[in-house]
KEMI-898849 format. One record per residue (C-alpha): residue in one letter; x, y, z. Coordinates in steps of 0.02 Angstrom, whole numbers, plus 32768, in hexadecimal, padded with zeros to 4 digits. Layout:
! residues N
 residuo    x    y    z
       a    X    Y    Z
...
//
This chain:
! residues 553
 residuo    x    y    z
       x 8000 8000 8000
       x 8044 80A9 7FDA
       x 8044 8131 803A
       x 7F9B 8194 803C
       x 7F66 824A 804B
       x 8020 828A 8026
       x 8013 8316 7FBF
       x 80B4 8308 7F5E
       x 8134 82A5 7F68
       x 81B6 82DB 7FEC
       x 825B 82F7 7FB8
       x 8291 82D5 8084
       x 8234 825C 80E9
       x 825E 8278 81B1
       x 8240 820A 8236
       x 8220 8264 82DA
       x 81C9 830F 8313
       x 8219 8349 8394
       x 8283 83E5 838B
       x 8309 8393 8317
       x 828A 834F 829C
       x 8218 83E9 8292
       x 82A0 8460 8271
       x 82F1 83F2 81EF
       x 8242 83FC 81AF
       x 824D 84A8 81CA
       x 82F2 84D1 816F
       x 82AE 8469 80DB
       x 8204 84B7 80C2
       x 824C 855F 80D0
       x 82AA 852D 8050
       x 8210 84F4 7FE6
       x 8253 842A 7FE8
       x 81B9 83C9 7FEF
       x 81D5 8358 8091
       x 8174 82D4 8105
       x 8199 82C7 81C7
       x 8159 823C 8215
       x 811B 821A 82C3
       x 80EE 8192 831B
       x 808E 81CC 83B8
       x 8024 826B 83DB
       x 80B6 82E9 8435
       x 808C 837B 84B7
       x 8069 835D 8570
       x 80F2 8389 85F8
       x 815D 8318 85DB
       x 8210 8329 8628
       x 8272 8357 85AF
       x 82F1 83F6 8576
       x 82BE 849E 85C4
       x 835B 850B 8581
       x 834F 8569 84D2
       x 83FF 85A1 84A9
       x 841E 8649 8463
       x 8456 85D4 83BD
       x 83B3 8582 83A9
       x 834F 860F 83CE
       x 83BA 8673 8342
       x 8387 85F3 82CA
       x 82CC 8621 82F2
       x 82E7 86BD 82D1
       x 8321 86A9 8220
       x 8281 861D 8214
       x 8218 86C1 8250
       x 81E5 866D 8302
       x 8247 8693 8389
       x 81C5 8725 83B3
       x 813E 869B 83C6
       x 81CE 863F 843C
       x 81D3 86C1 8484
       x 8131 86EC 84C7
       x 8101 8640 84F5
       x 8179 864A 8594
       x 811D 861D 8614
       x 8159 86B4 869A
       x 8188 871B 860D
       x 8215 873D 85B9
       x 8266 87AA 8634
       x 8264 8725 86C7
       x 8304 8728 870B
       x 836D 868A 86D3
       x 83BC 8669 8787
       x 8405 85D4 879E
       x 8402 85B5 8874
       x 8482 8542 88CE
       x 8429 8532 8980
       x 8425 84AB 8A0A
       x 8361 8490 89FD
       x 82E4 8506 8998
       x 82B2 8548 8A83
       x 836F 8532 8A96
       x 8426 8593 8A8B
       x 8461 85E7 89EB
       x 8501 85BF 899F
       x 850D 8608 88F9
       x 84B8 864A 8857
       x 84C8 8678 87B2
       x 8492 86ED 8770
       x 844D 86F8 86AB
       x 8465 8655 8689
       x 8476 860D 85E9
       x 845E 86C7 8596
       x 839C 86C6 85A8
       x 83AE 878D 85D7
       x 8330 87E5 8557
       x 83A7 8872 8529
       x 842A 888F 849C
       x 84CE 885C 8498
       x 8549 8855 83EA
       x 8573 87AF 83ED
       x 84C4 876D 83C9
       x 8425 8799 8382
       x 83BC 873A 83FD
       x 83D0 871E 84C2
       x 83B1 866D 84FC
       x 830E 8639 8548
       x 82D5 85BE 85CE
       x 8214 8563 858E
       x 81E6 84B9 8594
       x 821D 8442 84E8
       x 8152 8433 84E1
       x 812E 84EF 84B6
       x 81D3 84FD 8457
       x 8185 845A 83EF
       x 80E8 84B3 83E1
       x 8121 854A 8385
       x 8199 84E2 831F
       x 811A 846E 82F8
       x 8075 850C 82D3
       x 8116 8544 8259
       x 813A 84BB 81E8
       x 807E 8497 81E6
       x 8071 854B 819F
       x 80F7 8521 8108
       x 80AB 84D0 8060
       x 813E 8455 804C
       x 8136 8415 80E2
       x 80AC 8378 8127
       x 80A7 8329 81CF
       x 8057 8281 81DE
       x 803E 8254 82A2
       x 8023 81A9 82CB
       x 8091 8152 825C
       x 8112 80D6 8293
       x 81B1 80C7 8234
       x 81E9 8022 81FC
       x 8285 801F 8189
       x 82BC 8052 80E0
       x 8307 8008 804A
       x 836D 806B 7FDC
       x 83C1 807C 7F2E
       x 8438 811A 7EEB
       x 83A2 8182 7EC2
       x 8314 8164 7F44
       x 82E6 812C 7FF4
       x 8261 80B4 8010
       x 820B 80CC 80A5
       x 818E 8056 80FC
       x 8129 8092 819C
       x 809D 804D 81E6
       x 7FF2 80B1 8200
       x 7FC9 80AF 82B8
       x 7F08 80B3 82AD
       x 7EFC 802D 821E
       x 7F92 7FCB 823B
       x 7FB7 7FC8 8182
       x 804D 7FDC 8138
       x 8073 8065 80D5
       x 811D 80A8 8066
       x 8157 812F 8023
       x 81DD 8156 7FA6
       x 8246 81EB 7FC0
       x 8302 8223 7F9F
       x 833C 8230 8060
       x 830A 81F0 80E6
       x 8344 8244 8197
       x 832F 81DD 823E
       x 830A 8269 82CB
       x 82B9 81EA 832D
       x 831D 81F4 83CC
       x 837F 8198 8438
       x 8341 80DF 8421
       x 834A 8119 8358
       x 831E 8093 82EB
       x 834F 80E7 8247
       x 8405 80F2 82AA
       x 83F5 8028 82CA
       x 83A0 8003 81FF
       x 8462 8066 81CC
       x 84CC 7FF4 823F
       x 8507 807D 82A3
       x 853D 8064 834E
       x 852F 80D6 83E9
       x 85F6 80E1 842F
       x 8613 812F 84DB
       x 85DB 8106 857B
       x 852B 80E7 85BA
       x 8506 8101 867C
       x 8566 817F 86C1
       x 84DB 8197 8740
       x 8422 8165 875C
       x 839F 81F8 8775
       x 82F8 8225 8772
       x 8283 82B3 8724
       x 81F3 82C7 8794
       x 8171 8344 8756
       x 80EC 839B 87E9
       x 807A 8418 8801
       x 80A3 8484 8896
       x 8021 84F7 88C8
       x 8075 8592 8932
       x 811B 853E 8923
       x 8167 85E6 88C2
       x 8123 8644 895D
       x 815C 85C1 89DD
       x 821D 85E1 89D3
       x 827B 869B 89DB
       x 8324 8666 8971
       x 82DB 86D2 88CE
       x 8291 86A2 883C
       x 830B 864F 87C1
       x 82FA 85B0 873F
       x 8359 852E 87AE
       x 8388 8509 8859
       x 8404 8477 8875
       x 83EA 8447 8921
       x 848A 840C 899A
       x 8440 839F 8A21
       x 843F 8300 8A6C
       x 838C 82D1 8A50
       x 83A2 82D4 8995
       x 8408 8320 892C
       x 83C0 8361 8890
       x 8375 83F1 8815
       x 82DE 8454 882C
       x 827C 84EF 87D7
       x 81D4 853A 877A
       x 81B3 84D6 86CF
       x 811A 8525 869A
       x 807E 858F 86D9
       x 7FDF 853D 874A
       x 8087 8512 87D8
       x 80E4 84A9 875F
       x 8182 8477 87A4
       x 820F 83D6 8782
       x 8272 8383 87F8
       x 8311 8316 87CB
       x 8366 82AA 8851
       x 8409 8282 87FE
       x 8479 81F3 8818
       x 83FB 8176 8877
       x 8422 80D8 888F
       x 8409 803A 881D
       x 8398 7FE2 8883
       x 8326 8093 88AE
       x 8286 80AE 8853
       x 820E 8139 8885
       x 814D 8114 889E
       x 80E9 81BD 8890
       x 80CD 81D5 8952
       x 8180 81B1 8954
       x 81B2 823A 88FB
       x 813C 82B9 8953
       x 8199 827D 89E6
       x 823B 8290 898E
       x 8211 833C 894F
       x 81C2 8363 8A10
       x 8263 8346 8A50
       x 82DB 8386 89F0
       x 8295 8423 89E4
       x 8254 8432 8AA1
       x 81B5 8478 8A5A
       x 8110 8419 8A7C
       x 808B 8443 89FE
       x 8009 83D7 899E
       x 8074 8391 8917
       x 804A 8332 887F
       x 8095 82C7 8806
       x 806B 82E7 8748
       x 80FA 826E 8706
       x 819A 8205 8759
       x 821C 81D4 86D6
       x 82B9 815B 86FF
       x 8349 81BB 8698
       x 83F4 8189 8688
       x 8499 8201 864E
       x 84F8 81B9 85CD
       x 857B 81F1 8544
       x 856B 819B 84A5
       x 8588 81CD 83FC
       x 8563 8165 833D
       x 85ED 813A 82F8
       x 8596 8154 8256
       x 8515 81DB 8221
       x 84E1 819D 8174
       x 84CB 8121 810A
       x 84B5 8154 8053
       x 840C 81C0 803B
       x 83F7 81A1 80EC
       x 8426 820E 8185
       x 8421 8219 8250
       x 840F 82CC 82A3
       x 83F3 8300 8369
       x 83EA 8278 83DC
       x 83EA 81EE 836B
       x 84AE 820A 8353
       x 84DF 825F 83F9
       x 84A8 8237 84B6
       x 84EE 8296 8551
       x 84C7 82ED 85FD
       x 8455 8368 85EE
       x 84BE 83D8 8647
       x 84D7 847D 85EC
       x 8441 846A 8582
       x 8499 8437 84F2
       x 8437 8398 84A8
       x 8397 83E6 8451
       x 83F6 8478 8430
       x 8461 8430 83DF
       x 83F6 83B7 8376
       x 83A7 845E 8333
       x 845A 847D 82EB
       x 845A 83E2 82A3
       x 83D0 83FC 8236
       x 83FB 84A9 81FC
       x 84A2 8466 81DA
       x 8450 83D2 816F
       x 83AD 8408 8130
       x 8411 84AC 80C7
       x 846A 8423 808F
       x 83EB 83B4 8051
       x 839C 8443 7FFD
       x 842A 8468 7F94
       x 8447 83AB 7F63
       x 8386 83B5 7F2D
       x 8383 846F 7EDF
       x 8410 8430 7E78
       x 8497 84A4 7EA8
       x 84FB 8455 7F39
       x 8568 83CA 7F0E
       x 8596 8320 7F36
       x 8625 8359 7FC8
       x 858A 83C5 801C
       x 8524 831E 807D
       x 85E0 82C9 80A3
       x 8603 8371 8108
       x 856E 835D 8181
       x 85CC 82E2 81F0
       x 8670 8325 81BC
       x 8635 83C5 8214
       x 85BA 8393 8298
       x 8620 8301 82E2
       x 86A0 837B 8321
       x 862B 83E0 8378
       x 85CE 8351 83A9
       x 8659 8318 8418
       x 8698 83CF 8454
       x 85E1 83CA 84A5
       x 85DA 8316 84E5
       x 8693 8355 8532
       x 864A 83E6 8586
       x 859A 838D 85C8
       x 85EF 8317 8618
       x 866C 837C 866E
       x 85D4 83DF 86B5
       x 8584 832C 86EA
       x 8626 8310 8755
       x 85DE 8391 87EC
       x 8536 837A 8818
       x 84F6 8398 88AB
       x 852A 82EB 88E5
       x 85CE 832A 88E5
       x 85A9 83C9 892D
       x 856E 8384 89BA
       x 85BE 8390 8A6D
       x 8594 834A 8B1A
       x 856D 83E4 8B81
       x 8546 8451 8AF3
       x 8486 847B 8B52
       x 84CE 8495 8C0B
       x 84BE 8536 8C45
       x 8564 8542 8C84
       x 8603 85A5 8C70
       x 863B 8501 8C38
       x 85AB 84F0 8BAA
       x 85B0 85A6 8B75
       x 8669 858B 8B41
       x 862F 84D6 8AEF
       x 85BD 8547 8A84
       x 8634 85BB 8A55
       x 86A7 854B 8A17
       x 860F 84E8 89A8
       x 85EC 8594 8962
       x 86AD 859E 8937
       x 86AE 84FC 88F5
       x 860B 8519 887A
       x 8643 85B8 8837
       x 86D4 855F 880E
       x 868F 84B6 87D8
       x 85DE 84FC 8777
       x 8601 85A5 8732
       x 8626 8576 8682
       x 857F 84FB 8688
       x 8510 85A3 8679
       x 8579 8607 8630
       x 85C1 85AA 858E
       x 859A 862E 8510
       x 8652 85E7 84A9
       x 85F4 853F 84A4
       x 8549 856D 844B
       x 85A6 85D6 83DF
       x 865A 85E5 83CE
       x 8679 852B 8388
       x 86C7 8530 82CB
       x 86B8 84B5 8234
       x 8762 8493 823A
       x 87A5 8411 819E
       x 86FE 8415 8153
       x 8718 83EC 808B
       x 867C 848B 8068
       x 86F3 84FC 80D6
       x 8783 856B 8087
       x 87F5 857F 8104
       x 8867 860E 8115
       x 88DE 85C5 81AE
       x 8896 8637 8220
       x 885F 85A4 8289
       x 88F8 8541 82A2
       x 891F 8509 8353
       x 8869 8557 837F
       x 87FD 8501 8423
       x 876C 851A 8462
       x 8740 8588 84F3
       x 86A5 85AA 8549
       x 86A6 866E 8542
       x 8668 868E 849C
       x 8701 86FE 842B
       x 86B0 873D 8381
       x 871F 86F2 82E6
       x 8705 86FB 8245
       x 876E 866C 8220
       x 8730 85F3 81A2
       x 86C4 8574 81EE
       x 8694 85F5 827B
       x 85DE 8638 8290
       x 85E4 86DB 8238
       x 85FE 8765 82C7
       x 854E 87AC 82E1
       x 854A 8880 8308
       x 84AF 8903 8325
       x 84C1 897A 82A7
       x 84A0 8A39 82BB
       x 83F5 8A1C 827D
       x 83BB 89A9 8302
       x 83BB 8918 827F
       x 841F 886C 82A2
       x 8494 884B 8226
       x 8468 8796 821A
       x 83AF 87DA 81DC
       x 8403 881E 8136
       x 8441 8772 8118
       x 83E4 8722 8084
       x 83AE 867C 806E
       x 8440 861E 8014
       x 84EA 8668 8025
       x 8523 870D 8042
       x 85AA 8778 800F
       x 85DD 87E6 80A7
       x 8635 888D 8041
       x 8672 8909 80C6
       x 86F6 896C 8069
       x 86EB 89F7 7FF5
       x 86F8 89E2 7F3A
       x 86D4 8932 7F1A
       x 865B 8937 7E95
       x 86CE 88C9 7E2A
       x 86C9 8852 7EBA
       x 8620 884B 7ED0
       x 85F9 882C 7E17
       x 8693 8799 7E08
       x 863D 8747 7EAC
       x 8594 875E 7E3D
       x 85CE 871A 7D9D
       x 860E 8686 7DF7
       x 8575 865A 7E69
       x 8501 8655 7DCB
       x 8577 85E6 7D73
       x 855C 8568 7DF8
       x 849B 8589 7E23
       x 84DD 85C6 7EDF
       x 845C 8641 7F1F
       x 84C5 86E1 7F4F
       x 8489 8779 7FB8
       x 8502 8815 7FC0
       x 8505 8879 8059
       x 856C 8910 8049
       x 8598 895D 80E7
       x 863D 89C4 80C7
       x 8680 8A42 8149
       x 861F 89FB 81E4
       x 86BD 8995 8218
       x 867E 88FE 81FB
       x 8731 88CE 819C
       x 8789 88DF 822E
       x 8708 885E 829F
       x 870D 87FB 8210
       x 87D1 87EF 81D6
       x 87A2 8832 8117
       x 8737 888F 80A1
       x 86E3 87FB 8081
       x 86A4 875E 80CE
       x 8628 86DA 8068
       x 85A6 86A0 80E0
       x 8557 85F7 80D9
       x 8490 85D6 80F6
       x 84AD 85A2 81AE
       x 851B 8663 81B9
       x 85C6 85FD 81CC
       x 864B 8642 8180
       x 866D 85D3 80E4
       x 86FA 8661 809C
       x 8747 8701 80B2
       x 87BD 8774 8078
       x 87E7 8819 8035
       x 87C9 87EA 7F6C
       x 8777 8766 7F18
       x 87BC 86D1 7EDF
       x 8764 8695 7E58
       x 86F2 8602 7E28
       x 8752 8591 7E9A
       x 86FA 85DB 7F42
       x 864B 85A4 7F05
       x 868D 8505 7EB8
       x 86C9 84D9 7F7D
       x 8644 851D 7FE0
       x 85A4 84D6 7F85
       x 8605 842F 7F78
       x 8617 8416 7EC0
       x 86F2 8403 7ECC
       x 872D 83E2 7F67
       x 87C4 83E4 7F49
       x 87C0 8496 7F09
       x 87F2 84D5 7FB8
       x 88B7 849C 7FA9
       x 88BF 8503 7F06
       x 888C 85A4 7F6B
       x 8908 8616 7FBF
       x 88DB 862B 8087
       x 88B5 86FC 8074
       x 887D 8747 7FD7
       x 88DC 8802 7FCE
       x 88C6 8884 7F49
//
């Protein structure tokens, strides 16, 4: 049986809707490639999952148009103070707190064009999902199981299984992405294996309503409270409106499961705050690192956590699945538009990996101190003798958890470094990462962002495909080589001409290509010729080697 009610046939079939999947879906239909994304179950609810939207992600909703919407669906607005506590108990003895985490501050800064924002994944979903429901090329089919896919070198053949009917239904396309999650099955159908190491602790996710909790304690209002005690270490805070909260014991036991009225207990006395609690949901979790040691297989790809697993510790997982599929679907599109070549799809893991395991690095050095380890005997006696145990915990988390809030290098400052789309100028040799975030325009780096005079982002002048970043006077002959040699290769080309705002000296030249993602792909102070193109959309990749590392006049 084929496949009914699709309108056309999708160019993309994805398996999975959660943030990964719809903003592949996303990236495609804004794109106009007809695609299919396939779910098996209905999603929504409060179920426990990420509650951080990095500056990144939310940067690529504001090129989608959305990240207003985002925006105003925060559930104690957008100017809520993004706090992260360190206390004993939520009634107990403050130890430390940082401020601003994660960048959620509404106001401007240069080195992005949107601040970070703390919302539950569901309302993030939502407006993701009311988005690519609003784009023509782009169908979501709900209840459909995914099965497995044969395929040859010029189409996928995808079989799923209709969840109301039972029948079995296919559908031919020309990729097929599997953003189905951890237990992926398109990653098992490619024979890739998960490489790391699973159980580096045992947790759980406890979602509660909490009437008058937010009232009951006076340690501020703030996104997270890691709590320091004997009774139970663990994480607290506000989820949502109608006294939402979560609750995450970390590092239980093996043989410890948690009934419901053992949780309330659990949550009773950790806090030291009776109130009439109750359970919504209880999920066993457990920390891992793992990472595929493949992400494709032909016409067939993995993105978010179908090819990466770790802590959630810094917020980096969903966040960085978004990346993923900006990073692939642009990619995808040019395959299908006919202008990217065959070296564009082999740099997705060739670019991703890297990053992929810069962030597994960093997540699980931020899983090393919980509040586990935090935790000393005394540390709630009011005593001379306690008072200096807290002081020295505060000491020891400002020293231990700073960079986990404030890892602004991390969501942004990674580079494509060796990627075969890249033209490298040498800038980036003996380059690391670090987690305070240093503007580069080195190629492979996100394109430095700036507010210009006008109040307008610089990233919103971008255009669509690539973009040719002219910041010097004089370079009309420049601009029309760079032309000339975009339409000879069918590479969509914006020009932005910004001279005299000193832009060339944030940047390192008078001119800088810019990729669809806003990664550098080239710069310099003239242009090179045909060769740039030829590299960056994929069609020679070994075009680079023939390039000098700085274009001069």
């Amino acid at each position: 049986m084929t496949l009914a009610n699709v309108q056309a046939r999708p160019q993309v079939v994805i398996v999975g809707a959660g943030p990964t999947g719809l903003a592949l879906a996303i990236e495609l239909g804004s794109r106009d490639i007809p695609c299919l994304l396939v779910e098996r179950t209905e999603r929504g609810g409060h179920a426990p999952r990420a509650k951080t939207t990095h500056v990144r992600t939310r940067e690529h909703m504001r090129r989608w148009g959305i990240a207003g919407k985002l925006a105003a669906m925060s559930p104690f607005g957008i100017d809520y103070p993004s706090d992260v506590h360190f206390v004993t108990r939520l009634n107990g003895y403050r130890l430390a707190r940082f401020e601003d985490s994660l960048n959620c501050a509404p106001r401007r800064d240069d080195r992005y064009s949107e601040h970070g924002q703390w919302i539950p994944q569901y309302k993030l979903e939502a407006v993701l999902r009311e988005h690519a429901a609003s784009l023509p090329s782009v169908q979501m089919m709900f209840g459909k199981e995914y099965l497995g896919f044969a395929q040859d070198s010029d189409t996928v053949q995808v079989a799923l299984r209709d969840g109301a009917s039972g029948h079995e239904l296919r559908v031919e396309t020309s990729y097929l992405v599997g953003a189905d999650g951890a237990r992926s099955l398109v990653r098992e159908n490619i024979g890739a294996q998960m490489v790391g190491t699973y159980g580096l602790s045992r947790n759980y996710n406890i979602i509660f309503q909490a009437p008058g909790l937010a009232e009951a304690h006076s340690q501020g209002p703030g996104i997270m409270y890691w709590q320091v005690n004997a009774e139970m270490p663990s994480l607290i805070g506000r989820m949502d409106e109608d006294d939402l909260w979560y609750f995450m014991p970390t590092m239980l036991p093996k043989d410890v499961t948690l009934s419901d009225k053992e949780a309330v207990d659990l949550i009773r006395r950790s806090t030291g705050i009776d109130l009439p609690y109750r359970i919504l949901s209880s999920d066993e979790w457990v920390a891992s690192r793992l990472l595929a040691d493949n992400y494709s297989l032909g016409r067939v790809f993995l993105a978010g956590d179908a090819c990466h697993l770790h802590p959630p510790f810094g917020g980096f997982g969903m966040n960085m699945g978004v990346s993923d599929a900006v990073d692939l679907g642009w990619k995808l599109a040019a395959r299908l538009q006919g202008w990217g070549g065959p070296a564009l799809l082999d740099s997705y893991e060739a670019e991703r990996r890297p990053v992929h395991e810069m962030v597994l690095d960093e997540a699980e050095n931020n899983h090393a101190v919980l509040a586990n380890q935090l935790f000393r005997a005394g540390i709630e006696d009011d005593t001379p003798e306690g008072a200096q145990i807290r002081e020295d915990v505060a000491a020891l988390i400002h020293r231990t958890k700073y960079q986990e809030f404030n890892a602004l290098g991390v969501v942004l400052g990674y580079r494509y470094l060796n990627s075969p789309i890249i033209v490298d100028d040498g800038s980036s040799a003996g380059w690391t990462m670090t987690r305070d975030y240093e503007p580069s325009a080195a190629p492979g780096a996100l394109a430095p962002h700036r507010w210009l005079d006008d109040g307008r982002s610089l990233y919103d002048l971008f255009g669509p495909g690539f973009t040719l970043l002219v910041m010097g006077d004089g370079m009309a002959a420049e601009i029309e080589k760079a032309q000339r040699d975009s339409s000879a290769l069918d590479a969509p080309l914006t020009i932005v001409d910004l001279p005299g705002c000193g832009l060339d000296q944030l940047y390192g030249g008078r001119l800088a290509l810019i990729r669809p993602d806003q990664h550098v792909a080239w710069r310099g102070n003239a242009w090179l010729g045909d060769d740039i193109f030829a590299v960056v959309t994929g069609q020679r990749a070994d075009a680079a080697t023939s390039l000098p590392a700085m274009a001069t006049r």
